[in-house]
C-alpha positions in Angstrom: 0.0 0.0 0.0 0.7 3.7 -0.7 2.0 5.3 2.5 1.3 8.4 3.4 4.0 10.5 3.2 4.0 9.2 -0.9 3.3 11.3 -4.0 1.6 10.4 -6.9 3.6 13.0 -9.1 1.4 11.8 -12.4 -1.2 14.7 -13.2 -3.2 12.2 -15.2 -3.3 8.4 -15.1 -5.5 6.5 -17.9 -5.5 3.5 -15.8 -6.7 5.3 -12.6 -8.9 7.8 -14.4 -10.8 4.0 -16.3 -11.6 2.5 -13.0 -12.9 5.7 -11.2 -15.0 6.7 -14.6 -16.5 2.8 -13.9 -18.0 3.8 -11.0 -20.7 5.8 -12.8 -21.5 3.3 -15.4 -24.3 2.2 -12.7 -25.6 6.1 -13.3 -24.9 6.7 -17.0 -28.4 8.5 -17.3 -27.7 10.8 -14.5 -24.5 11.5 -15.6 -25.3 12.3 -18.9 -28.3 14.1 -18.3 -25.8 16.6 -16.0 -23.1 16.6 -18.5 -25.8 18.1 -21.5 -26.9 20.6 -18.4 -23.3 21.2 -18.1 -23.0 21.7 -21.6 -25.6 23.8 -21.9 -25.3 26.5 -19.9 -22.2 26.9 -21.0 -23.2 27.4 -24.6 -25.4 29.9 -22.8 -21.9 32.0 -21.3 -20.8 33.3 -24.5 -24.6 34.7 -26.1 -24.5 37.4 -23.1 -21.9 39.4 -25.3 -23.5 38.7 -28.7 -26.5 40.2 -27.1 -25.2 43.4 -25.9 -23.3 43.7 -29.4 -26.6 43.2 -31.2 -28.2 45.9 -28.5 -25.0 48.3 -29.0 -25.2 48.4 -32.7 -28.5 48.4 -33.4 -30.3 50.8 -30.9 -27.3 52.8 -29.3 -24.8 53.2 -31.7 -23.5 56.6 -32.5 -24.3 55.8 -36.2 -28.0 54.6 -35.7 -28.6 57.7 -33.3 -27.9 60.4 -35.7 -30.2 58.4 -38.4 -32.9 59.8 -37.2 -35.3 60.8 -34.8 -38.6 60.9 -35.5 -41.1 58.8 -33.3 -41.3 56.1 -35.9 -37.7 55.6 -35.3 -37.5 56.3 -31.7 -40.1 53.4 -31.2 -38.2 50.7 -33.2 -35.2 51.8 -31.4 -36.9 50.7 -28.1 -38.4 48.0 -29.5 -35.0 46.8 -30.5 -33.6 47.4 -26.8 -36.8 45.6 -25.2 -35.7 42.3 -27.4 -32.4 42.6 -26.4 -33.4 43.2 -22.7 -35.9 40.4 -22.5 -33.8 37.8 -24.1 -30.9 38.7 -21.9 -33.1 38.1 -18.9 -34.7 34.8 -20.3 -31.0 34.0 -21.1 -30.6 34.3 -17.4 -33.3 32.5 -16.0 -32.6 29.6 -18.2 -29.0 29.2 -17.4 -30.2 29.4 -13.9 -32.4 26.6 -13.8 -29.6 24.6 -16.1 -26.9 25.6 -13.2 -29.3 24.3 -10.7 -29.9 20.8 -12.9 -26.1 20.3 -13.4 -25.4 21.1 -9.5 -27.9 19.1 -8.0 -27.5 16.2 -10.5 -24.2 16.1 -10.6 -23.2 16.3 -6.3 -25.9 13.4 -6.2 -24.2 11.9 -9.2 -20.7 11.9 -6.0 -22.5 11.2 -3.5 -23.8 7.7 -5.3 -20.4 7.4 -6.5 -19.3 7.8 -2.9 -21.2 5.4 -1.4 -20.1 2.7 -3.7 -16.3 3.3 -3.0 -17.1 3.4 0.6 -19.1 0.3 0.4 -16.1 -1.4 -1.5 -13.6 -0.8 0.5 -15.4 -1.1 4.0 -16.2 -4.8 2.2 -13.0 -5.5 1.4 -11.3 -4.9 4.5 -13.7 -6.7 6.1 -12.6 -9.7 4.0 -8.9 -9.0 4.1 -6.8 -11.4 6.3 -5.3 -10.0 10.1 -1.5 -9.9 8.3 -3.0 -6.8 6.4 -4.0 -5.3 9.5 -0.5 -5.9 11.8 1.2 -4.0 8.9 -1.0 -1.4 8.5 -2.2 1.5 11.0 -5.4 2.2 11.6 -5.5 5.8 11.2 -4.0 4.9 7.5 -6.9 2.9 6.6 -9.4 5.6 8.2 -7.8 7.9 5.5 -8.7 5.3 2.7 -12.2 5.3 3.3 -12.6 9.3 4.8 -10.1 11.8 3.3 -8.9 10.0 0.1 -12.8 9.1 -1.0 -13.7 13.4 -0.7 -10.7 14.0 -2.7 -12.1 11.3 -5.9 -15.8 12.8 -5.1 -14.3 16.2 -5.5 -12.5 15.3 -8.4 -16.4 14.2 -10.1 -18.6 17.0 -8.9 -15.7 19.3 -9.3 -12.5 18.6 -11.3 -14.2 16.6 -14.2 -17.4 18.5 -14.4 -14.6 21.7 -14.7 -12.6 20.0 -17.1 -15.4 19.3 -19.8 -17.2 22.8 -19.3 -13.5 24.6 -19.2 -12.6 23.3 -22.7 -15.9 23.3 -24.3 -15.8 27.3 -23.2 -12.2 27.6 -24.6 -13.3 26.2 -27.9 -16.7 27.7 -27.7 -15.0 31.3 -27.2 -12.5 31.3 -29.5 -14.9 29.9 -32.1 -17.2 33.2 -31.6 -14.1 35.5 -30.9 -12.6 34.4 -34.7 -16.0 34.4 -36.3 -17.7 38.2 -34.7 -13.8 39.4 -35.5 -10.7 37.6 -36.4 -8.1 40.4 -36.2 -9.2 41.4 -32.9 -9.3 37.4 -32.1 -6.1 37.4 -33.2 -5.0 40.6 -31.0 -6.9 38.8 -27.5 -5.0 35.6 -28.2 -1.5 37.3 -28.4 -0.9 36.9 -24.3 -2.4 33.3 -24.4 1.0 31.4 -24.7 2.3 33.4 -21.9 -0.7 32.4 -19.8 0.2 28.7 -20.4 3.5 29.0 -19.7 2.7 30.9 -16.2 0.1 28.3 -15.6 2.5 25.9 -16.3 5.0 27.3 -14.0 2.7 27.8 -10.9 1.0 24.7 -11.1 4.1 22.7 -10.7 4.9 25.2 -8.0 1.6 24.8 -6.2 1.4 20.9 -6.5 5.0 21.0 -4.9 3.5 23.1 -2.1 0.8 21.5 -1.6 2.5 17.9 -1.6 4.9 19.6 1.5 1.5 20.7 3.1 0.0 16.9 3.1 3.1 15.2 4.3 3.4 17.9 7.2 -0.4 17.3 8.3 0.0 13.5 8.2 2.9 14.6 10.9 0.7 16.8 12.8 -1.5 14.3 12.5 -0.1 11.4 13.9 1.5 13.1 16.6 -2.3 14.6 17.9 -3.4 10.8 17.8 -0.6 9.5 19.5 -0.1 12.1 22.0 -4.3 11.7 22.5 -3.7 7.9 23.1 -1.5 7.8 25.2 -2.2 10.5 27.7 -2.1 8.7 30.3 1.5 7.6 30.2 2.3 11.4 28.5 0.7 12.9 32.2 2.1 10.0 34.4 5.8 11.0 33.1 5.2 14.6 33.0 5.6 15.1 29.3 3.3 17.8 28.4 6.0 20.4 28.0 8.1 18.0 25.9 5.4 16.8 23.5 3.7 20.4 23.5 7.9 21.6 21.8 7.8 18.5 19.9 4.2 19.1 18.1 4.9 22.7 18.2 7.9 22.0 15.7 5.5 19.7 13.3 3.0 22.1 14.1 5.4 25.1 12.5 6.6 22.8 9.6 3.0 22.7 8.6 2.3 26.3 9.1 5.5 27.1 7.0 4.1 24.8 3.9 0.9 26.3 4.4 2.0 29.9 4.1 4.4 28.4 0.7 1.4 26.9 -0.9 -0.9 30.3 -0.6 1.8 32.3 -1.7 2.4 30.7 -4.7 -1.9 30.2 -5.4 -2.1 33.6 -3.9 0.5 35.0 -6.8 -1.3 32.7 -9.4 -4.7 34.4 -9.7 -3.1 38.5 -10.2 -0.8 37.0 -12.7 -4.2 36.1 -14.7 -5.7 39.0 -14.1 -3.1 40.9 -15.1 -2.4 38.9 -18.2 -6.4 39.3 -19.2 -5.9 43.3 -18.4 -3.5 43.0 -20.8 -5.5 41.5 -23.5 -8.4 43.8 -22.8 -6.2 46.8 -23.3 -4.8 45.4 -26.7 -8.3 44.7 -27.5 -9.6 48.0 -26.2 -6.6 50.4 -28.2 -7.1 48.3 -31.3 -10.8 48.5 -31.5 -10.7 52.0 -30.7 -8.3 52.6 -33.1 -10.6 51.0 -36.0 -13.6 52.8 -34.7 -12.0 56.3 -34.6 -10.8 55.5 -37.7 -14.1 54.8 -39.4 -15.1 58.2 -37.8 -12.6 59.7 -40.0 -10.2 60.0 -37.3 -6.7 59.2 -37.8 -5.5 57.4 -40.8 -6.7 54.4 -42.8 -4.9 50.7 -41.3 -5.1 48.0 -43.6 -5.8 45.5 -40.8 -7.8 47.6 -38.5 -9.9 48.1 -41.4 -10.4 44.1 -42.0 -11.5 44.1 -38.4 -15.1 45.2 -38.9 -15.4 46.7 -35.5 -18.2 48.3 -34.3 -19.2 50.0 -30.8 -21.3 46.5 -29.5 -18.3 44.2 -31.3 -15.8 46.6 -28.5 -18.1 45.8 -25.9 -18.5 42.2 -27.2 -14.8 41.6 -27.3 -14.0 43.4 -23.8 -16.5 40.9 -22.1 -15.4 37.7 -24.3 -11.7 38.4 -23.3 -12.5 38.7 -19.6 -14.7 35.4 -19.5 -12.3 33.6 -22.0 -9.2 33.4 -19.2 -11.6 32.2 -16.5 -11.9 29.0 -18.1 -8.0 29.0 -18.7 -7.6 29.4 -14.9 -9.9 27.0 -14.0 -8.6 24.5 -15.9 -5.4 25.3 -14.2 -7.2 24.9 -10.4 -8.6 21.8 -12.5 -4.9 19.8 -12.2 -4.3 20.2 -8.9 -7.6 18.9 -8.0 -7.0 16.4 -10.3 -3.2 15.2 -9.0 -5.2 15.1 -5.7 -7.5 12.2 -6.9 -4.9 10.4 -8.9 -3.0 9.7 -5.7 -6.3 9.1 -3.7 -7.3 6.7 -5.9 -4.3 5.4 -6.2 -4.0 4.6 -2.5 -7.9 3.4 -2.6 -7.3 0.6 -5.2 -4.1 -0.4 -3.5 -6.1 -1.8 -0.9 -9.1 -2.6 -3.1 -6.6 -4.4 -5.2 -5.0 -6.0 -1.8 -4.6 -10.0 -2.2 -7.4 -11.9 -0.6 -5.0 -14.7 0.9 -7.1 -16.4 3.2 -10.8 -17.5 1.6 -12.4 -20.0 1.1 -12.3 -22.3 -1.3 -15.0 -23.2 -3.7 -17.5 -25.6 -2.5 -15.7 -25.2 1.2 -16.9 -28.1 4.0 -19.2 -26.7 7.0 -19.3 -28.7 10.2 -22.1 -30.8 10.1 -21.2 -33.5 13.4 -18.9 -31.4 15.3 -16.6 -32.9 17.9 -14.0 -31.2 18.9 -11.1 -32.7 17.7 -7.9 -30.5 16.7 -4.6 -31.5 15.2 -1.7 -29.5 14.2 0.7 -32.1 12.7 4.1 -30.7 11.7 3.1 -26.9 11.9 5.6 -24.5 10.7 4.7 -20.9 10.9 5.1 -17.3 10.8 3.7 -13.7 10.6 5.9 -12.5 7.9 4.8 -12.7 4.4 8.2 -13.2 3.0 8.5 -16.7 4.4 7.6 -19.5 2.7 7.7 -23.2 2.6 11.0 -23.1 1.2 12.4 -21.2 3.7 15.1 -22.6 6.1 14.1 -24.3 9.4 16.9 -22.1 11.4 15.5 -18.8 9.9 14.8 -16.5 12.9 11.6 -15.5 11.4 9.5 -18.8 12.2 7.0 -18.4 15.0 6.3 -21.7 15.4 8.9 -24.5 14.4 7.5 -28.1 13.8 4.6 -28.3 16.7 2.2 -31.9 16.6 -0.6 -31.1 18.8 -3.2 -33.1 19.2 -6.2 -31.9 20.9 -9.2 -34.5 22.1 -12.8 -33.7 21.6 -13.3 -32.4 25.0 -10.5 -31.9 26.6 -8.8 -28.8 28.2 -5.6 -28.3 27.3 -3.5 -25.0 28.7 -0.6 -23.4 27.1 1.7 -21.9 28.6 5.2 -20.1 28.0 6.7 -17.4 27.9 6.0 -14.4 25.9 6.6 -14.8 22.4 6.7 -18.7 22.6 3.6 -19.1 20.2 0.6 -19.8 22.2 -1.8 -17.3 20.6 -0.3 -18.1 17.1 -1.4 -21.8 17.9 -5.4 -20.6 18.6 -5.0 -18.2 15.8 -4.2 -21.3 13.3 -7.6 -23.0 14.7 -9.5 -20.1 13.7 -7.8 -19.1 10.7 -7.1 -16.0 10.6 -3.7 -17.0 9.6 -2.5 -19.8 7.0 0.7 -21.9 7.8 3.5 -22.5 5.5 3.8 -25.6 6.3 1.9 -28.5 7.9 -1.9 -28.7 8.2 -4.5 -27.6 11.5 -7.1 -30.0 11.1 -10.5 -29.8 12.9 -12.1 -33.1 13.3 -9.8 -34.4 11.0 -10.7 -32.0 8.2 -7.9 -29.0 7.2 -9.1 -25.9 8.0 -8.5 -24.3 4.8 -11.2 -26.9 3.5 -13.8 -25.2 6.0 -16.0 -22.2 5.4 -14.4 -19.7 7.8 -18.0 -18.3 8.8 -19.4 -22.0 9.8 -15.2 -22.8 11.7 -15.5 -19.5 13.7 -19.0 -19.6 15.1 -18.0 -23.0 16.7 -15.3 -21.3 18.3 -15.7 -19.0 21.3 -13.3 -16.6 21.8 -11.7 -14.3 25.3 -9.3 -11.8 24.5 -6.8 -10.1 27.2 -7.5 -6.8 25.6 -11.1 -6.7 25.4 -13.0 -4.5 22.6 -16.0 -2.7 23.3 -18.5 -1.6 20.7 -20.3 1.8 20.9 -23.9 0.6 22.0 -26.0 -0.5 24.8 -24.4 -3.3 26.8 -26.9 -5.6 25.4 -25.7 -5.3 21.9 -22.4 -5.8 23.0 -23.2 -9.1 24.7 -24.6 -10.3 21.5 -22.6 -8.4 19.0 -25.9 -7.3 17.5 -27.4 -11.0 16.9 -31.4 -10.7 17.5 -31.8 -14.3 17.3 -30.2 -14.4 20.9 -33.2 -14.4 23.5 -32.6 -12.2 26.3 -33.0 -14.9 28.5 -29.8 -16.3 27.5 -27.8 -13.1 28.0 -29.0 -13.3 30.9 -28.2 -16.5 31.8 -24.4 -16.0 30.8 -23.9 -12.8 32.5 -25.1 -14.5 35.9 -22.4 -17.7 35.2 -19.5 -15.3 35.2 -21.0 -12.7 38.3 -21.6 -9.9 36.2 -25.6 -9.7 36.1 -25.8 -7.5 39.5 -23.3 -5.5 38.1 -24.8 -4.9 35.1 -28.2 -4.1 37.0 -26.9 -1.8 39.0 -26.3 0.9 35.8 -29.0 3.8 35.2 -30.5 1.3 32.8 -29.3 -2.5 33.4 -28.7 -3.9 29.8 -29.9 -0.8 27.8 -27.2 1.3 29.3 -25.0 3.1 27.0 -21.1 1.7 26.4 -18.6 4.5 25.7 -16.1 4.4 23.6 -14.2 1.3 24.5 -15.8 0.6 27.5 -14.0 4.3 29.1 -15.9 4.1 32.1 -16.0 0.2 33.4 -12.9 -1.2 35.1 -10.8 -3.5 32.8 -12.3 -6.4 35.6 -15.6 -6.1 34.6 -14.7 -5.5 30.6 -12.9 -8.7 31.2 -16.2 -10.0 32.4 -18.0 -9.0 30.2 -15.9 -10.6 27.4 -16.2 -14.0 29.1 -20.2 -13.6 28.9 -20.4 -12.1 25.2 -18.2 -16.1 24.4 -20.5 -17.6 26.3 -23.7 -16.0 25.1 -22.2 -16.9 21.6 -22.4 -20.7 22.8 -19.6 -22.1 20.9 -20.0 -25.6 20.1 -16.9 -27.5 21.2 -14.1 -24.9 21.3 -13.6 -22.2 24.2 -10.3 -20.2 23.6 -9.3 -18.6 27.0 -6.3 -15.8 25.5 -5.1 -15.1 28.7 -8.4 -14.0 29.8 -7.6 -13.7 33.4 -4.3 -11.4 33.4 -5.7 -8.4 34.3 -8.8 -9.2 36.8 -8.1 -9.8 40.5 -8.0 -12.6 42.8 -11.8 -12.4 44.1 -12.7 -11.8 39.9 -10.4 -14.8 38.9 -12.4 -16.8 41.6 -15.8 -16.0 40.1 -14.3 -16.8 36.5 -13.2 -19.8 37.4 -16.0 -21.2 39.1 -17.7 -20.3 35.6 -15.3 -21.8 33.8 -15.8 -25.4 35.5 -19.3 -24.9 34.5 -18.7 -23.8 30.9 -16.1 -26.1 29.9 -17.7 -29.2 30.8 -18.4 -31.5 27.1 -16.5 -28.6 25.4 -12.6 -29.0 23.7 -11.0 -25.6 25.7 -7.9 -24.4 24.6 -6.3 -21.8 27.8 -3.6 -19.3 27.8 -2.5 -18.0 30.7 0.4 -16.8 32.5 -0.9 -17.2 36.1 -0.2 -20.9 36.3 -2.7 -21.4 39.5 -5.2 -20.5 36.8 -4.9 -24.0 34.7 -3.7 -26.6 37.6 -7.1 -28.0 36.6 -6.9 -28.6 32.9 -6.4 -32.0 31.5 -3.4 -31.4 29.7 -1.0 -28.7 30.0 1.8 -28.1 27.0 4.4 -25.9 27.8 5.9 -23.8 24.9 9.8 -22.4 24.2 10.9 -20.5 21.1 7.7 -21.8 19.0 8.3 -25.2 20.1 6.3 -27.6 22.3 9.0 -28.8 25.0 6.9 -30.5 27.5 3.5 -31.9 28.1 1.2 -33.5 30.4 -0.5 -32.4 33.9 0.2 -30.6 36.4 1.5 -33.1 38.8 3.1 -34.5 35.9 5.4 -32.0 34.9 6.2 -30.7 38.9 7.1 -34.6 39.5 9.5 -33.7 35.9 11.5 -31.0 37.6 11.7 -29.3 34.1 10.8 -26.3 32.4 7.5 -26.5 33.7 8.8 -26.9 37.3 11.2 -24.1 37.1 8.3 -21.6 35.9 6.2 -22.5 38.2 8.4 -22.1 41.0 9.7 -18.9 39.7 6.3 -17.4 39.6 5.2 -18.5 43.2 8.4 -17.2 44.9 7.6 -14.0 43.0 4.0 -13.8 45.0 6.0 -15.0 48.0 8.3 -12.1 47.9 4.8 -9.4 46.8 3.2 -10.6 49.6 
């Protein structure tokens, strides 16, 4: 994936620009019926100059007021000026209604398109495997689908629509301009190569700028989440002052490209202006020049006297110059909005376009007679993507090296290790959310990667050390949204682990509001809580205990436990934990070392070994000796 500090330095892509245009074959007619609005009304834009030209020269030229003026006269000179006057204002009132059409069709033309990319990517990270997610941030992957999606939506209502219009004005003024006059045409179009090349200039300049001004505010950015994140540890170590110099430096880089990319947009509009002054005063000297001279004022020119202009072709000319360089601007506003969207889309179908590596295979097995039985025969494994099959068994990068596990249907088997010794790798194999590179997890005797990974994982109840809590009522959260759980057994489950009186004790029992992440409960009762949202789930056969009972205390662990015993009785229950007084019970216990299984058997089993099991345990019980 693109990261974020990364410039797509392409102004156009025909790739990129296919697969965003796809997104509104689904609303052809709306887009079309905006583009011919678009169209439209800007055929419209250059008939407000003919207009006053026809007025000019035919009811307030010097020439047609000293023809005459008797009342027959007088009236068909007003009658002339009426015309012009009403068809101006009809002009008007028809380009507004087409301006409204185009705008309103064409923003709900982006928002549709919108939605879809939203929809497409918020499905296909819900599909993409957890490797995806350990390499990439979340605030990245917010940007995706926020931030990155408004810059392609701007680049549809906005940048595109501008692009079309903006040309079809250039064309459709320089058409009119050669055909009213084409010596004065000629004369308006002398300063247009100079506009390019300053448009040129200053939009390099300007997408430079404004590069420097994204990477800075993906600084300032991640600084304010981090800093926000971990307050507590920035106030328990007294580092406000520190952090508030550090983001005050980020915070003056971004100011500093800020104030560059305004300078240089800020210099780019007077430079037009000045540049279009200068073609109205060419205009205005030469067309003055041929009017005087038909006056019989000053001496015959060849070429001014080609130029057939009148009064209303001066007027004509002054307002087509002025209108013709607005489009030329725009169109130079136009790049930089559309360099914006290149790279946005070009980070959106980078993860769009992200490998689907774990899914299931085409007529995948479900689990019709489930057991509980779980093998992992010869399992090689590891977290980086790099590593294959082929790769050395002495490369550091395996995780686990060679286990054969074999699990009973149910049985309670405890792992236990150090940290890093590959006892959640093992539970994340059962559930596949990883693949291994070599060997085979088997589930009842069937691979996993056979399995459909919906009908696997709802057989498989799952309690987390770090416990995620959804914005909702704590109802919802017990059920994860499921309305075909009764409230009876949410109920039920919350008074097996103790945490029913809790939970009727809030302002409004279950329907009580959860904050984000569960700010206000104690991470006890969040750990509760987690243990009745796996039961309420009421996995089949497999219970996966993460060490869920690190963080509660010794009265807490008590009432878990006593759960537990209840809970795991007919079910295969895989435990991780670190307190070792927490799995003295289990059937089996297999003690991990370097992503290797080095002993196993029960607890009086492995004490009456006086091996690594031994030693750990004893370590840790001299430790609550010596807190105590």
């Amino acid at each position: 994936m693109t990261q974020p500090d990364e410039t797509f330095l392409k102004e156009f892509d025909a790739g990129i620009t296919r697969r965003i245009l796809k997104y509104l074959r689904p609303y052809r007619k709306l887009a079309a019926l905006g583009l011919v609005a678009t169209l439209l009304f800007s055929v419209a834009a250059p008939l407000y100059g003919l207009i006053q030209r026809y007025a000019i020269d035919h009811a307030l030229g010097p020439n047609v007021l000293t023809a005459g003026s008797d009342l027959a006269t007088r009236q068909a000179l007003f009658q002339i000026l009426l015309k012009a006057a009403l068809l101006f204002l009809g002009l008007r009132l028809f380009d507004f209604l087409l301006r409204y059409l185009a705008t309103y069709v064409i923003s709900l033309l982006g928002q549709k398109v919108l939605y879809d990319i939203r929809s497409d990517i918020f499905t296909k990270l819900q599909r993409l495997p957890l490797a995806f997610f350990d390499a990439n941030p979340v605030g990245r992957l917010i940007t995706r689908v926020t931030s990155d999606v408004d810059a392609i939506n701007q680049f549809i209502t906005a940048g595109l629509v501008s692009l079309i219009t903006s040309t079809f004005l250039i064309i459709a003024y320089v058409v009119i301009m050669l055909s009213v006059s084409w010596p004065l045409a000629i004369i308006s179009f002398l300063v247009l190569p100079i506009l390019f090349y300053a448009s040129a200039f200053f939009r390099t300049k300007i997408r430079y700028a404004f590069r420097d001004t994204r990477i800075q505010q993906a600084i300032v950015n991640t600084k304010l989440n981090e800093n926000i994140t971990g307050m507590l540890t920035v106030q328990l170590f007294g580092r406000e002052n520190h952090n508030a110099q550090d983001f005050d430096r980020s915070n003056r880089r971004l100011l500093g490209a800020t104030i560059n990319s305004v300078s240089w947009f800020s210099l780019f509009q007077p430079t037009v202006s000045v540049l279009g002054a200068v073609a109205s005063a060419l205009v205005l000297w030469f067309a003055g020049r041929s009017i005087l001279i038909k006056a019989g004022v000053g001496n015959p020119d060849a070429f001014l006297a080609a130029s057939g202009v009148t009064l209303g072709t001066l007027v004509a000319f002054n307002s087509f110059v002025g209108q013709l360089f607005q489009p030329i601007q725009d169109l130079a506003d136009v790049m930089n909005n559309l360099q914006a969207a290149m790279a946005s889309a070009e980070r959106i179908f980078g993860v769009l376009d992200e490998p689907v590596t774990i899914q299931d295979k085409p007529g995948a097995k479900t689990l019709e007679h489930f057991e509980g039985r779980v093998d992992l025969n010869k399992v090689w494994f590891s977290y980086d993507p790099a590593v294959t099959s082929d790769t050395p068994d002495d490369d550091p990068r395996w995780t686990l090296r060679g286990i054969d596990l074999h699990i009973r249907p149910g049985e309670s088997v405890a792992l236990v290790g150090a940290t890093g010794a590959g006892k959640t790798s093992i539970t994340s194999l059962v559930s596949r959310f990883y693949d291994v590179q070599r060997g085979s997890v088997d589930v009842d005797g069937v691979d996993v990667k056979d399995l459909a990974q919906y009908d696997l994982r709802r057989h498989i109840g799952v309690v987390l050390q770090d416990v995620f809590l959804f914005a909702g009522t704590m109802e919802t959260n017990l059920t994860l949204g499921n309305p075909d759980i009764p409230h009876e057994r949410v109920i039920q489950s919350c008074k097996y682990v103790g945490v029913h009186e809790f939970i009727m004790e809030l302002p409004e029992g279950y329907n009580t509001e959860v904050r984000e992440r569960g700010a206000t409960l104690s991470t006890g009762q969040k750990q509760l809580l987690a243990f009745a949202r796996a039961l309420i789930q009421n996995p089949d056969i497999l219970l996966v205990l993460d060490e869920a009972t690190a963080s509660v205390d010794t009265e807490t662990e008590m009432r878990i436990q006593d759960a537990l015993a209840k809970v795991m009785q007919g079910r295969t229950s895989v435990i991780i934990a670190h307190r070792l007084s927490t799995i003295e019970h289990c059937d089996r216990i297999v003690v991990m070392r370097r992503g290797q299984v080095v002993e196993e058997g029960s607890h009086r089993e492995l004490l009456s070994q006086n091996g690594y099991y031994a030693r750990l345990h004893r370590l840790q019980y001299a430790q609550g000796d010596a807190a105590d």
